[in-house]
N, C-alpha and C positions, 0 to 999 in steps of 0.2 A: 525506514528512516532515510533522509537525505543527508551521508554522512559520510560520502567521499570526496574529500577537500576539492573548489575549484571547477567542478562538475556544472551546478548548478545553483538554487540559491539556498543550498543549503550548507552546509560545513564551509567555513573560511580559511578554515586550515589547520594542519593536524593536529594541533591545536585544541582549536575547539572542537576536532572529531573524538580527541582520547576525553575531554570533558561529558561530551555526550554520551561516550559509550560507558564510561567511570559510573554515571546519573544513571545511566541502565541497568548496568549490574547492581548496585547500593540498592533500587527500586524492585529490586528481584527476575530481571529478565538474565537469562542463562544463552538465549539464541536471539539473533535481529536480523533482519535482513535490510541489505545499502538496495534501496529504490529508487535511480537517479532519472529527474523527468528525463523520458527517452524517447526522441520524434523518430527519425532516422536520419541517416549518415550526414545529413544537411542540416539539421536544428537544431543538435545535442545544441547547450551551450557553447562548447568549447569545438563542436563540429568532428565531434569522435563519433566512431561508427561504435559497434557493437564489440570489438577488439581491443578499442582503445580505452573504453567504459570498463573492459575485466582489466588490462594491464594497469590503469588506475586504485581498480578497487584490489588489483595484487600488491602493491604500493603502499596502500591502506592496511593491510593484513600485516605487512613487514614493522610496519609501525604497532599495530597492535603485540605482535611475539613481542618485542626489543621493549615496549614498556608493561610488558608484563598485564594487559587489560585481561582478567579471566571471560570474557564471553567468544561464541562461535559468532561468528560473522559471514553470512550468504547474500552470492550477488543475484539482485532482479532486478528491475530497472520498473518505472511506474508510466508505462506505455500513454501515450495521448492517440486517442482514435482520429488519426490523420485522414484525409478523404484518399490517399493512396497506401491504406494498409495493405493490400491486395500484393503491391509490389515489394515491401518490405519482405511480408513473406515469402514470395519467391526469390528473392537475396538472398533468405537465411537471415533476418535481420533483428528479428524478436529476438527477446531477452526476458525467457521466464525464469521465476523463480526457483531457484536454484539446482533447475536445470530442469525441472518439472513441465507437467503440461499446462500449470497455472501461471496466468499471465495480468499480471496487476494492471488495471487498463482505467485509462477516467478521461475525464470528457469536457468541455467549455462550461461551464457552469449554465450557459445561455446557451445550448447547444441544442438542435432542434432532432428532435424523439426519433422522426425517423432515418436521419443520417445517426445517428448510435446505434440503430436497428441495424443499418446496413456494414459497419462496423467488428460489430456483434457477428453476424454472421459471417464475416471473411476471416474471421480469425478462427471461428468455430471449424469452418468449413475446411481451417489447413489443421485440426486435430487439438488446438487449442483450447483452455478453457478459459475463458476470460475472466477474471475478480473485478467487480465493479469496488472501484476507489472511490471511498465518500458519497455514498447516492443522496444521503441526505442532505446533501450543497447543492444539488441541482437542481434550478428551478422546473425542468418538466415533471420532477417529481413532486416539486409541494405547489404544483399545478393542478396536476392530475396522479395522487398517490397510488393512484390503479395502476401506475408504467411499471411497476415494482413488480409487478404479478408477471410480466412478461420475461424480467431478465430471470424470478425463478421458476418459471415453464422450462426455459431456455436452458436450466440450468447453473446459471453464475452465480457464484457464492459474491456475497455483499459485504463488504467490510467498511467497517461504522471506524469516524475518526476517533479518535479517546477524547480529544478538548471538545466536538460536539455534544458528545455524553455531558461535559460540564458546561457548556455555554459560551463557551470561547468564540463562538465563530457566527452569535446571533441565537432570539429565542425563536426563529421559524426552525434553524439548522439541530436544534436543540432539541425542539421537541420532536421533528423527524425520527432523529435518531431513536431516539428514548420510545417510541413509535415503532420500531421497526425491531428492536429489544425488547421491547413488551410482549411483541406478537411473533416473535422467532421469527421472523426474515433472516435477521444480521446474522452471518457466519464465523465473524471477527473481527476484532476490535486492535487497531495499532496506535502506533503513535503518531506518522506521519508528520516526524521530528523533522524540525530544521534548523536549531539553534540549542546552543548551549543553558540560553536565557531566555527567550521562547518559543513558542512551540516544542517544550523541550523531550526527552527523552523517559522523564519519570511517567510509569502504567501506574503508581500502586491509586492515584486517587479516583481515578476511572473505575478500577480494576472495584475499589471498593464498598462504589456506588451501585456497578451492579450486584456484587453480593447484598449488601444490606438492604435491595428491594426486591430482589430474588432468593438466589443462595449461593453458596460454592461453588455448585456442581457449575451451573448455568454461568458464573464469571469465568473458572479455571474453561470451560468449552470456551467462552468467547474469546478468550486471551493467551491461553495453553494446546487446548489438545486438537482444536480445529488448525489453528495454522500450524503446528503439525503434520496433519496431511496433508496441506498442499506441499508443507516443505520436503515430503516422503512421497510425493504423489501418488497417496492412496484415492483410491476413486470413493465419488462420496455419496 
């Protein structure tokens, strides 16, 4: 979720981040993790490096003890495949998931196949494991849905937005998803929150679409026990 005030265009202020994260607990999430889009030391919005992103989201945490929000809260950041990931890494400039070797990573929606390849593999190549953000938003994929097969050769776990699953974002983006949960691709399903009011922070109606054309087992993995391991960077 995009829920450290001021960052980016998500949270306006803390404010509407204790709203968001209130809509999460009420909704049954117990852990979230702050994904703020994160280019490098030059793009953040607000032009914060990777230091300035935790001192922020430590900020955030102070506000969460002082009004009493019961959930855990971990910092990632939701990486853009910049054409100089190469030297981010060698800064030290990533920012995975909560401290893991998973790294939330997504792409121009019109971004072309093989600079994501290349991408993919600088990040892979420094020990990284990249989480493809929203595959089903991107047009190389409801191009050519075979690109899919590449990032799971590759290894990258896929995580499916929860408003795709309901149609929020178009019926091509919709039935991707729904596409790619049907046939076990998708590794996890978020919120990829940014508003109090919308895109907001409530899983249960996602959460309960996949059960009721599945089951349990297959919603609590998509939304429980998978992000889990990347947040325990258990290998998968």
């Amino acid at each position: 979720m995009h829920i450290i005030p001021n960052i980016d265009d998500g949270a306006a202020s803390y404010g509407d981040a204790a709203v968001m994260l209130r809509l999460a607990c009420e909704s049954g999430t117990t852990v979230a993790v702050a994904t703020p889009h994160y280019y490098n030391a030059f793009q953040c919005t607000q032009r914060l490096n990777k230091y300035g992103v935790a001192a922020a989201f430590e900020k955030l945490k102070e506000h969460i003890i002082k009004n009493e929000i019961p959930i855990k809260l971990c910092l990632g950041s939701e990486l853009f495949g910049v054409n100089n990931i190469a030297q981010l890494v060698k800064r030290n400039e990533i920012i995975p998931l909560n401290g893991s070797r998973y790294v939330l990573t997504e792409f121009s929606f019109n971004d072309d196949f093989q600079r994501v390849r290349y991408c993919i593999s600088q990040l892979k190549s420094a020990g990284y494991v990249p989480v493809i953000a929203h595959p089903e938003r991107y047009h190389f994929v409801h191009s050519d849905p075979s690109n899919i097969f590449w990032f799971l050769e590759n290894g990258c776990p896929l995580q499916i937005n929860k408003g795709s699953i309901l149609g929020r974002y178009g019926e091509e983006e919709c039935e991707c998803s729904r596409w790619l949960i049907r046939n076990r691709f998708a590794f996890a399903v978020a919120s990829d929150a940014h508003s109090p009011f919308r895109r907001t922070t409530d899983m249960s109606r996602s959460y309960r679409w996949v059960e009721e054309h599945f089951d349990r087992q297959y919603a609590d993995e998509l939304f429980d026990l998978n992000p889990k391991k990347l947040l325990k960077d258990i290998s998968l």
